[in-house]
C-alpha positions in Angstrom: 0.0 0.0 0.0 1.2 3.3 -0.7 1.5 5.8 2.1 1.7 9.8 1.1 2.6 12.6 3.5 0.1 15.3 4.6 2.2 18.1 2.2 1.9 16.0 -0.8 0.4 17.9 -4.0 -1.6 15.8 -6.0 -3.7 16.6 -9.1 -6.0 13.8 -10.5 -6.7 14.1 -14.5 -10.3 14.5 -14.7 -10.2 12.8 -18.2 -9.5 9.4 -19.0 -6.3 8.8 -21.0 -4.6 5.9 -22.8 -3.0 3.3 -20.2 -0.7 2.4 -23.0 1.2 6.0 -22.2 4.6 5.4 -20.1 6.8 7.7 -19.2 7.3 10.3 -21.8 3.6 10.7 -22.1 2.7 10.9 -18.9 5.2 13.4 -18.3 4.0 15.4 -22.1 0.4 15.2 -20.5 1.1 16.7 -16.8 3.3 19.3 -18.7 0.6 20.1 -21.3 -3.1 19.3 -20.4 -2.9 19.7 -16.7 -0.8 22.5 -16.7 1.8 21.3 -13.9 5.7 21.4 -13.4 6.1 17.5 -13.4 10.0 18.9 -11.4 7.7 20.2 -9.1 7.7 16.8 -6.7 3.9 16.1 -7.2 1.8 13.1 -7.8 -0.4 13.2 -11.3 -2.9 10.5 -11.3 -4.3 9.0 -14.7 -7.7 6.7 -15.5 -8.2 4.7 -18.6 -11.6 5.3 -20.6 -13.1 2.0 -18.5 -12.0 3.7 -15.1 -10.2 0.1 -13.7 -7.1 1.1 -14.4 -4.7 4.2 -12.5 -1.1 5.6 -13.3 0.5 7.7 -11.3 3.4 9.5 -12.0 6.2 10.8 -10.0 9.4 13.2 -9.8 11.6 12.0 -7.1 13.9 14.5 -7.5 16.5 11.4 -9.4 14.3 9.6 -11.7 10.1 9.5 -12.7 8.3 6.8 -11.2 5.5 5.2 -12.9 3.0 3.0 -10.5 0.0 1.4 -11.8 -2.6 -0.2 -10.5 -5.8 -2.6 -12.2 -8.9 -3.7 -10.8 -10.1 -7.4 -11.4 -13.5 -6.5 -10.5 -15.7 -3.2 -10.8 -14.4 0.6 -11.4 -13.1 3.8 -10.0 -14.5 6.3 -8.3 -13.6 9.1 -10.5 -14.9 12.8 -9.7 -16.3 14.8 -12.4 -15.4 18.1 -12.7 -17.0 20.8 -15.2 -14.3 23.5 -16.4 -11.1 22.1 -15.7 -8.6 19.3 -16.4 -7.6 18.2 -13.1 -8.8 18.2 -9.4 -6.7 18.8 -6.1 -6.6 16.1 -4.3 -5.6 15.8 -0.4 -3.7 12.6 0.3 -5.9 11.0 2.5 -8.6 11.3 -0.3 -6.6 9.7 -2.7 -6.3 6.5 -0.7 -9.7 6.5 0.0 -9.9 6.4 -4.2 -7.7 4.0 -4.5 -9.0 1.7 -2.0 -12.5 1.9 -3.4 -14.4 4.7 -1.0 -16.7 6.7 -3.0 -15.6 9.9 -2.1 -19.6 11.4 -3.3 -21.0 8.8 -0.4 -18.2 8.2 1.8 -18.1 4.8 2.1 -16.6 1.7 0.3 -19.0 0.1 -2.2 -20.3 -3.3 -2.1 -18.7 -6.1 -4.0 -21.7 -6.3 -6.0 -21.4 -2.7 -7.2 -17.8 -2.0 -8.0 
């Protein structure tokens, strides 16, 4: 499980992209659509068009990490945001999305749902 300080930026790409995008796109899309220093130390989190897969990308100051993550079973919780590219997110909320909490409801969906 990945663990993320309280100072942690982290902007979340509203729209889906293509999960076949490694490094260098990742790093052309923070730059470009989300309007972000990807130097700058913070996370940028990706969805695919089917929302059961996440990238995130990440400057260590060294080297970019890429981490991914795919569900077996059921989808994302992605907010929807009218007017922008990307959403703040704090970090505690972005384990709680990752995890599968509806941040709308607050609580982790049923099995049955996801």
């Amino acid at each position: 499980m990945l663990t993320f300080s309280a100072t942690q930026r982290i902007y979340l790409a509203v729209e889906p992209v293509d999960m076949r995008k490694q490094f260098n796109g990742l790093w052309t899309l923070a730059a470009q659509k989300l309007h972000e220093d990807p130097f700058s130390g913070a996370l940028f989190v990706f969805v695919n068009k089917g929302r059961d897969r996440v990238k995130i990308l990440f400057w260590d100051g060294s080297g970019v990490w890429v981490a991914a993550k795919r569900l077996e079973k059921g989808r994302f919780s992605w907010p929807e945001f009218n007017g922008g590219a990307k959403v703040n997110l704090e970090p505690t909320a972005l384990t709680m999305l990752l995890t599968g909490i509806d941040l709308k409801d607050g609580c982790k969906k049923a099995w049955y749902e996801r």
